[in-house]
C-alpha positions as CSV (number, residue, x, y, z in Angstrom):
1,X,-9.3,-36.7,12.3
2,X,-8.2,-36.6,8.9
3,X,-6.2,-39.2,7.3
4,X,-4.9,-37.4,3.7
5,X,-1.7,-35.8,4.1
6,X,0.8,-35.2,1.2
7,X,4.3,-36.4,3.0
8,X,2.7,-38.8,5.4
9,X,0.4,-42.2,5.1
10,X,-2.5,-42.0,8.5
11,X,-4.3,-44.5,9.9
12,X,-6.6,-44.7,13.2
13,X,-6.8,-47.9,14.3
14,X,-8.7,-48.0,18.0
15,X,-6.8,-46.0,19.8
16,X,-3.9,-45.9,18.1
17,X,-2.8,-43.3,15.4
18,X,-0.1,-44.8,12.9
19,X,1.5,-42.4,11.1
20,X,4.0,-43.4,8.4
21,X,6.9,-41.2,6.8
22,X,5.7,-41.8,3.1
23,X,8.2,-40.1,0.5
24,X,10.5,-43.0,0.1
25,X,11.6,-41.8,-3.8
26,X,13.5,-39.6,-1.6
27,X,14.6,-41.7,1.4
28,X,11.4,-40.1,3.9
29,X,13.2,-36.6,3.8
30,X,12.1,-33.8,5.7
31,X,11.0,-31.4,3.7
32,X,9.0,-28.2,4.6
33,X,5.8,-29.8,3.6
34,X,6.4,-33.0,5.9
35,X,7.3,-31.1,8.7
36,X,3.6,-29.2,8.0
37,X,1.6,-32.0,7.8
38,X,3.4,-33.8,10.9
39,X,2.5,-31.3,13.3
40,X,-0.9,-30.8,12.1
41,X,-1.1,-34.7,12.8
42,X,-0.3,-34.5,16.1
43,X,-2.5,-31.4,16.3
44,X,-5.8,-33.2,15.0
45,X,-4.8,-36.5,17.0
46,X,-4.6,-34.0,20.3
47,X,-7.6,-33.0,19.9
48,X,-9.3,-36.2,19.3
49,X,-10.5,-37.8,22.6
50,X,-10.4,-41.2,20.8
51,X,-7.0,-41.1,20.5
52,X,-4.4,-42.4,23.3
53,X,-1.5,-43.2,21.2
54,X,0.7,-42.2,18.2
55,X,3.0,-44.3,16.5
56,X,5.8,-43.4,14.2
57,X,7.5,-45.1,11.3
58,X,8.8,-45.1,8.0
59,X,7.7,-46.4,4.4
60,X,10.1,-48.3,2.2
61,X,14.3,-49.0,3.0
62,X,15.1,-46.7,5.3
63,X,13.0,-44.7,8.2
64,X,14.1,-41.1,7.3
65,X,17.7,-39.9,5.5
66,X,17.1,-37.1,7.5
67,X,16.5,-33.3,5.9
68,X,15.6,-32.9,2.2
69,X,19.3,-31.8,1.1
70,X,18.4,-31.1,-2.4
71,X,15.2,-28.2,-0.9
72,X,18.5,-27.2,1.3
73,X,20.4,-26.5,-1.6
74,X,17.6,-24.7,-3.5
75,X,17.0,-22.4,-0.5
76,X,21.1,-21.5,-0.4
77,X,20.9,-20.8,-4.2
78,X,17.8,-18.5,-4.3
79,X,18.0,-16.6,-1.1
80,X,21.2,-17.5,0.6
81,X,20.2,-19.6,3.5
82,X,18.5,-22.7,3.9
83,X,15.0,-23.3,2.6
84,X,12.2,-23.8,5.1
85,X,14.5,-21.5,7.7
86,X,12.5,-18.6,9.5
87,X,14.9,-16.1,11.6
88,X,12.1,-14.9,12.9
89,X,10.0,-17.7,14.5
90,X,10.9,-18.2,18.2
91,X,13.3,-21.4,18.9
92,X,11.4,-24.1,20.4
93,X,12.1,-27.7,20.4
94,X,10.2,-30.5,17.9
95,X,6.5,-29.7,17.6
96,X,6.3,-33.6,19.2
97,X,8.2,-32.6,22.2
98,X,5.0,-30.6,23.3
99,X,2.3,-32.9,22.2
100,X,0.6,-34.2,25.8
101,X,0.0,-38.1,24.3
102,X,2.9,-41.0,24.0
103,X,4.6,-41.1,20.5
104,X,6.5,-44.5,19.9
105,X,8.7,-44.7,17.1
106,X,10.0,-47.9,15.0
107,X,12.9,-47.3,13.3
108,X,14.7,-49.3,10.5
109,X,18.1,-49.2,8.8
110,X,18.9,-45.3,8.5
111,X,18.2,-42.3,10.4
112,X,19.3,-39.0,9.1
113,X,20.0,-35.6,12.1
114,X,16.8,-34.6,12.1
115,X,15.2,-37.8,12.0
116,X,17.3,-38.5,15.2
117,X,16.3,-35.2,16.7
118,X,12.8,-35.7,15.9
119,X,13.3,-39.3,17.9
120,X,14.6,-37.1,20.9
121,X,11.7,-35.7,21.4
122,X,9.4,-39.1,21.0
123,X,8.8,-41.0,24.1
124,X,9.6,-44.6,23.0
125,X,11.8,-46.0,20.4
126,X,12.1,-49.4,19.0
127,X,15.0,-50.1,16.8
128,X,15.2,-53.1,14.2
129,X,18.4,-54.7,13.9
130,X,21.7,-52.7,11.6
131,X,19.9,-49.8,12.1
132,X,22.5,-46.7,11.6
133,X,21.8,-43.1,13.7
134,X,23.7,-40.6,11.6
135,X,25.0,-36.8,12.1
136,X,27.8,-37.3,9.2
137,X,25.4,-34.1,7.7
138,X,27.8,-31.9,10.4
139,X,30.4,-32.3,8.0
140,X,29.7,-30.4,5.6
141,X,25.8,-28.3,5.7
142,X,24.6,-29.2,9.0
143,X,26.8,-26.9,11.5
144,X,23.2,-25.3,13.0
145,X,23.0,-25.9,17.0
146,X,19.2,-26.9,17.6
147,X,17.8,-26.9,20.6
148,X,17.2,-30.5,21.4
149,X,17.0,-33.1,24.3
150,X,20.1,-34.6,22.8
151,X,22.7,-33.3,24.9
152,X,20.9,-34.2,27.9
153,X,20.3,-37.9,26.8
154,X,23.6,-38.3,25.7
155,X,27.1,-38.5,27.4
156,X,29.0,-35.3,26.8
157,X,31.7,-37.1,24.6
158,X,29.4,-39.5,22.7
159,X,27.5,-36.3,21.7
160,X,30.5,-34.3,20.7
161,X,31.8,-37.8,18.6
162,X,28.1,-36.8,17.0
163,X,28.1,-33.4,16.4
164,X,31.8,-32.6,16.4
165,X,33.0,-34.8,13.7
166,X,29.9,-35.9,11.9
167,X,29.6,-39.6,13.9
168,X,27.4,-42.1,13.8
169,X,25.8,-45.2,16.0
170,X,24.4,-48.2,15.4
171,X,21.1,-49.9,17.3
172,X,23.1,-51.8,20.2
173,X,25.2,-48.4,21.2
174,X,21.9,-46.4,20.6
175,X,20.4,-49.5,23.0
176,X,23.6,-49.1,25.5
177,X,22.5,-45.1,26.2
178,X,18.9,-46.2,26.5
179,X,18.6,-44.1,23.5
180,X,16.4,-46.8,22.1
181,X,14.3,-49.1,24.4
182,X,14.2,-52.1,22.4
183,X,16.4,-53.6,19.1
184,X,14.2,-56.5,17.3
185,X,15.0,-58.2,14.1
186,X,13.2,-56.0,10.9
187,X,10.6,-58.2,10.6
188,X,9.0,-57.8,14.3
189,X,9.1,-54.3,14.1
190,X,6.0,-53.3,12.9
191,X,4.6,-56.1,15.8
192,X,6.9,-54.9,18.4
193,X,5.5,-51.3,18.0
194,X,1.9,-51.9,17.8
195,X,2.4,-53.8,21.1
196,X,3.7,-51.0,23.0
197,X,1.4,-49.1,21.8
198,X,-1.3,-50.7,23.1
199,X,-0.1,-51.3,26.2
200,X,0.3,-47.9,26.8
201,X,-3.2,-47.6,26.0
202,X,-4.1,-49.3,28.5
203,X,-3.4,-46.4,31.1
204,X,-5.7,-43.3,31.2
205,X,-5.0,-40.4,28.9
206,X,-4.7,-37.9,31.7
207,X,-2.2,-40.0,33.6
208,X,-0.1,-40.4,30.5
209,X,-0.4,-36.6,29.8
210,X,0.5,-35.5,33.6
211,X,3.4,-37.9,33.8
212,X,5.0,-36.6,30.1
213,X,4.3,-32.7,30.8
214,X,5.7,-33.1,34.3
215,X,8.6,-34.9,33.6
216,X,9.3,-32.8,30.3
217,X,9.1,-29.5,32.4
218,X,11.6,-30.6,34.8
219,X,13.6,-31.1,31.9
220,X,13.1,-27.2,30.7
221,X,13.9,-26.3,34.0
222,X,16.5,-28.2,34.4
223,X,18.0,-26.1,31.4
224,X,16.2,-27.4,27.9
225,X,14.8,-24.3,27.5
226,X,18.0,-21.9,27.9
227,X,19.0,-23.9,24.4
228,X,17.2,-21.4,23.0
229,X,19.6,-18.9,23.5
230,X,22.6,-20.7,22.5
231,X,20.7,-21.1,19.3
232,X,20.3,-17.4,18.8
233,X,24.2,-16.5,19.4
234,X,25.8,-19.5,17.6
235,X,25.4,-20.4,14.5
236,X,27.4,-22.4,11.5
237,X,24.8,-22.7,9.3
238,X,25.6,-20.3,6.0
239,X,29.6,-20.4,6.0
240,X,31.5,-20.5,3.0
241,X,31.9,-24.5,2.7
242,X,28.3,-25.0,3.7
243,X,27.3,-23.2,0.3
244,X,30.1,-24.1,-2.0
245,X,29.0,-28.1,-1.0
246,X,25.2,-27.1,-1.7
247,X,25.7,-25.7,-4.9
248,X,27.7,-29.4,-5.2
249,X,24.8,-30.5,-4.6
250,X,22.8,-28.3,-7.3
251,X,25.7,-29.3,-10.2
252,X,26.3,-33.1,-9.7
253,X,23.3,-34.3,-8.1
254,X,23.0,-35.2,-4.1
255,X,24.6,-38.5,-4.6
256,X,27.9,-37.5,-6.3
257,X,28.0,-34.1,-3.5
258,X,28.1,-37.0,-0.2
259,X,30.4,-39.2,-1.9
260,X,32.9,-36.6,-2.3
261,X,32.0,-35.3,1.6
262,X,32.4,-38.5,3.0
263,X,35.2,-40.1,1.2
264,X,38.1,-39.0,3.3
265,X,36.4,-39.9,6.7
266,X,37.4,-43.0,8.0
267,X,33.9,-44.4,9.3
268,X,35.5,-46.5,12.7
269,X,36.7,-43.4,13.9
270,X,33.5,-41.3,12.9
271,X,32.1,-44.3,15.1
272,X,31.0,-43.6,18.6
């Protein structure tokens, strides 16, 4: 499979394909381009018999601050809405969600909403030590409901504490809700990973892939899939505060536009 990828850093090694968030001049973003090229990763790596396992993680000080803000804003202040957003494509979940091989994730220090939601729909997580699992985006330019295992993962009022008024977790609560399987110190991370991953090698593709489509499909059926809806009829995405914050964003830079968001929230009570 190929192993050149603008957003991403690929490597196969046996059968194991590491795949590493790789724009960390801008915190590992999602941007429309590294949404692309991560689901024609997991495309290629589908398709490659070799292949029994993907890995996840992130290159330089944090795993992911979640989505590009600043392509966001660009999208509000050309068209009106934001960038990479298609009213017309179908709701689905994560392109990983339907991908029939194990994805384990190592996370480190910071992940942003759809970094977490992208995590939701992994199979395994390992966590290294002060990581921080954020939705303070909901505050101001993130009031979209996704369709997303989340709320099925997650106790009712831990999730509202999320999405409700832009909370946050740290690795031992994420632990607590099984969110994460493991928390290790950052340097064993990398190790930690690499070890699940091959032990999960170890059983045969086609069992893997029966037990993760069966057990996701109960999950659909179980409701999952009627998130779609909910995603068509509600919507805060757009308001009035969401673009007067991104064109914030546009005139004093991403850094000055969250310090003035975040500076009347008092972060213990944002915490679950």
């Amino acid at each position: 499979m190929r192993t050149e990828f603008e957003t991403l850093l690929v490597k196969v090694d046996g059968p194991v394909c590491e795949v590493i968030l790789n724009r960390p001049e801008a915190r590992n973003a999602w941007n429309a381009q590294m949404h692309k090229d991560y689901d024609e990763v997991l495309d290629e790596a589908a398709d490659d018999d070799s292949i029994k396992v993907v890995t996840l993680r992130g290159a330089g000080k944090i795993f992911s601050a979640g989505h590009d803000l600043k392509e966001v804003a660009q999208g509000y202040s050309t068209v009106g809405k934001p960038s990479g957003w298609d009213p017309h494509r179908s709701p689905q979940l994560h392109h990983s969600w339907y991908f029939h091989k194990p994805i384990i994730a190592g996370v480190h220090d910071y992940c942003g909403p759809i970094a977490t939601r992208t995590l939701a729909c992994v199979d395994f997580v390992i966590a290294a030590e002060g990581t921080r699992f954020s939705f303070e985006q909901t505050r101001r330019g993130g009031g979209n409901v996704v369709i997303d295992p989340l709320p099925m993962m997650l106790p009712l009022r831990v999730w509202k504490k999320l999405y409700m008024m832009g909370g946050w977790m740290d690795a031992e609560q994420a632990l607590s809700l099984h969110f994460v399987q493991r928390v290790v110190p950052r340097q064993e991370l990398d190790a930690e990973v690499r070890l699940w991953a091959d032990q999960i090698a170890l059983i045969p593709t086609r069992q893997v892939q029966v037990a993760k489509e069966g057990i996701h499909r109960q999950y659909e059926l179980m409701g999952l899939a009627n998130m779609a809806l909910v995603q068509n009829q509600i919507s805060g995405h757009g308001s009035a505060e969401d673009k007067a914050w991104f064109q914030e964003v546009l005139d004093r830079g991403l850094k000055a536009a969250l310090e003035e968001r975040d500076s009347a929230f008092d972060q213990d009570i944002a915490k679950i």
